[in-house]
C-alpha positions in Angstrom: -4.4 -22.1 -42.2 -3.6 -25.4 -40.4 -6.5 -27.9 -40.2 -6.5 -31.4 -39.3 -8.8 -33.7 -41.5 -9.9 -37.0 -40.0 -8.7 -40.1 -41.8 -11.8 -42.1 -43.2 -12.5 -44.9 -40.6 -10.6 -43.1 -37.8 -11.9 -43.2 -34.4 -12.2 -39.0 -34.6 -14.4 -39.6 -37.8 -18.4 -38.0 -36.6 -17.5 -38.5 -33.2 -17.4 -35.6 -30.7 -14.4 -35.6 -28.2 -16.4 -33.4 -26.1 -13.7 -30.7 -26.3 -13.4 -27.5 -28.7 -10.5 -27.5 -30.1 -10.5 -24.5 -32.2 -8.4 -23.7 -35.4 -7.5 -27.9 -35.0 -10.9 -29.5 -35.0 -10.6 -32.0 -37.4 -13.3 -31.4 -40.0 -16.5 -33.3 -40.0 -16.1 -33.4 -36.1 -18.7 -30.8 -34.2 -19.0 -29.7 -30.5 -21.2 -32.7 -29.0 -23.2 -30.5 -26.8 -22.9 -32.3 -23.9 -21.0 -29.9 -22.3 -22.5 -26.2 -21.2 -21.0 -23.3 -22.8 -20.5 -22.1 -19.1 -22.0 -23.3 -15.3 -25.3 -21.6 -15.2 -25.5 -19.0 -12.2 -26.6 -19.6 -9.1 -27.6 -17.2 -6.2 -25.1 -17.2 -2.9 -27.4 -19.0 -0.2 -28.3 -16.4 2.3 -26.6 -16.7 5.7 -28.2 -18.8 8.5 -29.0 -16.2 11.6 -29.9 -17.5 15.1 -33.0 -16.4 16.5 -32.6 -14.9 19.7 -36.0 -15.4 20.9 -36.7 -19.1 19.7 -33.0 -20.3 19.5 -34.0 -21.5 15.8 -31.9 -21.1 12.5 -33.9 -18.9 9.9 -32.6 -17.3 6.8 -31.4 -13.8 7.0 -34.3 -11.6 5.2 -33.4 -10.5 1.9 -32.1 -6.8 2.0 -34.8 -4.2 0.1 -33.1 -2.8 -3.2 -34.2 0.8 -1.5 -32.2 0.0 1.6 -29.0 -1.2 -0.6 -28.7 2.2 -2.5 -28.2 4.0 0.8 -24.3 4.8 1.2 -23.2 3.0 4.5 -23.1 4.8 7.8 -19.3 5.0 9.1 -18.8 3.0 11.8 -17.9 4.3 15.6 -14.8 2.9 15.1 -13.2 3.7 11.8 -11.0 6.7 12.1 -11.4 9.9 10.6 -9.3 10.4 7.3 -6.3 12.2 8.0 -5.4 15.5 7.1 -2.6 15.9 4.2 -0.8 18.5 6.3 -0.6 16.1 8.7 0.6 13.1 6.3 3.0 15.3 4.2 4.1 16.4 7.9 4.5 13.0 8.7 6.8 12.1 5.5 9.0 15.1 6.4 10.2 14.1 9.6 10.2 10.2 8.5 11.9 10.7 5.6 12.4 14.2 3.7 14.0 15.8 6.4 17.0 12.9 6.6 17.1 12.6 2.8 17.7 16.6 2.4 20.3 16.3 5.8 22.2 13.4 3.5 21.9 15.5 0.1 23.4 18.3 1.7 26.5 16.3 3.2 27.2 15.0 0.0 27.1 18.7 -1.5 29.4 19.6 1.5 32.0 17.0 0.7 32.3 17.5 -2.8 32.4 21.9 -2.2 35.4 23.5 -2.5 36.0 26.3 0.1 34.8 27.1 3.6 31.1 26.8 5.4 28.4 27.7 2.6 24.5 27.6 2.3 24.4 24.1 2.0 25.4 24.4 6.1 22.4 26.3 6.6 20.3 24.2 4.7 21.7 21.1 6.2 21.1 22.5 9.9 17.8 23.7 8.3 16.5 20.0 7.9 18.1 18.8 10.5 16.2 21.2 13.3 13.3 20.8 11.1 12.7 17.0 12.1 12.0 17.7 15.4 10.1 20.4 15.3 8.0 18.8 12.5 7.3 15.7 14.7 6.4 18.2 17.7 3.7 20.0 15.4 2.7 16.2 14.2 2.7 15.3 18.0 0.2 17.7 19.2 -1.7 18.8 16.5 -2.3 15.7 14.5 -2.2 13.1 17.2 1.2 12.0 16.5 1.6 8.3 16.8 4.9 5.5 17.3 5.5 2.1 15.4 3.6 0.2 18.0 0.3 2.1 17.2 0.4 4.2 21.0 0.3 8.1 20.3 3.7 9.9 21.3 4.6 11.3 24.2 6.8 14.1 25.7 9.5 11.9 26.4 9.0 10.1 23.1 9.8 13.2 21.9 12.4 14.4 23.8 14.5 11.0 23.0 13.9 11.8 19.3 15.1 15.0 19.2 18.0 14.6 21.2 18.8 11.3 19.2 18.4 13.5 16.0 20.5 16.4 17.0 23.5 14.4 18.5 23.6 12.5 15.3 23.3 15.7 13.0 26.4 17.2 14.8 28.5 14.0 14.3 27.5 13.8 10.8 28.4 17.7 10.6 31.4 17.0 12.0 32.3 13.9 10.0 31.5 15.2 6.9 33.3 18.5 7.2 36.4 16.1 8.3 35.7 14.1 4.8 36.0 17.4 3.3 39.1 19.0 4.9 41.2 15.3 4.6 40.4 15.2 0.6 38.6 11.4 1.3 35.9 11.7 -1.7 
């Protein structure tokens, strides 16, 4: 091991520095004590509550250890926890259903041959997001981005939005396919 040993007549010499400095204290040289090994603890000052009646300040009343081991009541306004049906319904027509649409137009370009099940697949997924944000409309309260819950014509927009752009991808990619451009 590494040690540093004070010279005789240095200024380190049975003197504390006031520091620990582990493996490197120079010998002969102790921790001064001066210093705490940590801050002792202190208790958080209780919050300062306004009287209603009197208009003074008085100090919020220490809460009993009984009333502390109750589990808190849920407040009126958290929500109720979701249902997974309605979360894994919720992925599906945010993401799974697009992801499977795009999986399949890849199979689709890179097949050999005519239509196959990877159509029926494809226009499986593709119907699917719709219907799966109708379901997540009305039986799991269905909301948009901005927080509002969705609405017939939310819907409607959606769908159509969806299916217009399922048919042009159809199209395009059985284009891609026919031309030989992947």
């Amino acid at each position: 091991m590494f040690s540093v040993q004070a010279i005789e007549g240095s200024p380190l010499r049975n003197q504390g520095c006031g520091v620990r400095t582990g493996m490197f204290e120079p010998q002969g040289v102790e921790w001064s004590g001066r210093h705490s090994e940590s801050p002792p603890l202190r208790e958080a000052p209780r919050p300062i509550m306004a009287d209603q009646r009197t208009h003074k300040s008085k100090a919020a009343p220490t809460p009993s250890p009984q009333a502390s081991s109750q589990a808190p009541e849920p407040s009126p306004q958290t929500p109720p926890p979701e249902p997974i049906g309605g979360c894994l319904l919720r992925l599906y027509w945010m993401i799974g259903g697009f992801l499977i649409a795009v999986l399949c137009g890849v199979s689709v370009v890179s097949h050999q041959g005519g239509f196959s099940a990877v159509d029926v697949i494809y226009w499986a997924a593709v119907l699917g997001i719709p219907l799966a944000r109708y379901v997540d409309m009305t039986k799991f309260a269905g909301r948009r981005a901005d927080g509002e819950p969705t609405t017939l014509a939310d819907w409607r927009r959606f769908s159509l939005a969806v299916v217009i752009a399922g048919i042009v991808a159809w199209a395009l990619i059985h284009w891609m396919r026919l031309q030989g451009l992947l």
